[in-house]
C-alpha positions in Angstrom: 5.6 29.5 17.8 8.6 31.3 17.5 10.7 29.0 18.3 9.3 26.1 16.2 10.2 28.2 12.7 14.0 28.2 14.4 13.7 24.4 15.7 11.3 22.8 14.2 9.9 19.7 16.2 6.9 17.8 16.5 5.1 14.3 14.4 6.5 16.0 11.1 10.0 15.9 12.1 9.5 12.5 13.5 9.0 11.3 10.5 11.4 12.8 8.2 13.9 11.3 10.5 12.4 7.8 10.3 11.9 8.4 6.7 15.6 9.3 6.0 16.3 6.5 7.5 14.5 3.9 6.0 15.4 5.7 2.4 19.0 5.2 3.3 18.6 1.2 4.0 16.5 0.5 1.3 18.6 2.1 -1.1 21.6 0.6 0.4 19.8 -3.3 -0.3 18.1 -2.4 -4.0 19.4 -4.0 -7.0 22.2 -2.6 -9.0 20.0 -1.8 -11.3 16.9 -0.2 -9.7 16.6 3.5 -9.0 17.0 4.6 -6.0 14.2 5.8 -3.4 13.5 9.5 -2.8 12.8 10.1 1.1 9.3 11.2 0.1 8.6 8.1 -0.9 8.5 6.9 3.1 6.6 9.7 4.3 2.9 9.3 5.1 0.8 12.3 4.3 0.7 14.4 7.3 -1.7 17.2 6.3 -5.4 16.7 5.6 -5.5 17.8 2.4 -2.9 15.2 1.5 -4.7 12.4 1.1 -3.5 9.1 -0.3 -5.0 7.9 -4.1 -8.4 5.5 -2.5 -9.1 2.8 -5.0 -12.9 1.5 -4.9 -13.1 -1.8 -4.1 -14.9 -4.6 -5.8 -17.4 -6.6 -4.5 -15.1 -9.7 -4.7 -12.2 -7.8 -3.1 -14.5 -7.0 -0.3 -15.7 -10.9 -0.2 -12.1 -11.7 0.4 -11.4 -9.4 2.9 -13.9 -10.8 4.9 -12.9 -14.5 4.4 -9.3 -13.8 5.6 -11.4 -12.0 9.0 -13.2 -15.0 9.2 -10.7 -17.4 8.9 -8.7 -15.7 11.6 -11.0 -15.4 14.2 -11.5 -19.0 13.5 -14.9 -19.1 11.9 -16.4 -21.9 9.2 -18.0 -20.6 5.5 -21.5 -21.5 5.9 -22.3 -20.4 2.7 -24.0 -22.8 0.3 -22.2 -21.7 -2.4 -18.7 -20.6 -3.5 
């Protein structure tokens, strides 16, 4: 791979291109006084070992994640209770 150390190419490069991108417009729309955005900030990890922070979810998080499904495949709470 040679040639990919000169040129590099592939999903990686994809992305720093769509990332430099999106860096550039959001930073052109913030506020005068926020910071601006690093183009890291619009990359998704892209190697295994860089995975992003995974927050446990709570019972009651999980609850309402399966309302909103139910609600949009247009199903009815027959629970007894809420």
């Amino acid at each position: 791979m040679a040639f990919a150390e000169l040129e590099p190419f592939g999903s990686e490069q994809e992305m720093l291109g769509h990332a430099i991108t999106a860096s550039t417009v959001s930073n052109r729309l913030r506020g005068a006084d926020e910071k601006p955005l690093a183009v890291n900030k619009f990359m998704p990890p892209l190697r295994y070992d860089e995975k992003p922070e995974e927050k446990e979810q709570t019972v009651e998080e999980q609850i309402s994640i399966i309302e909103m499904v139910n609600i949009s495949a247009g199903g009815k709470d027959l629970r007894k209770h809420k």
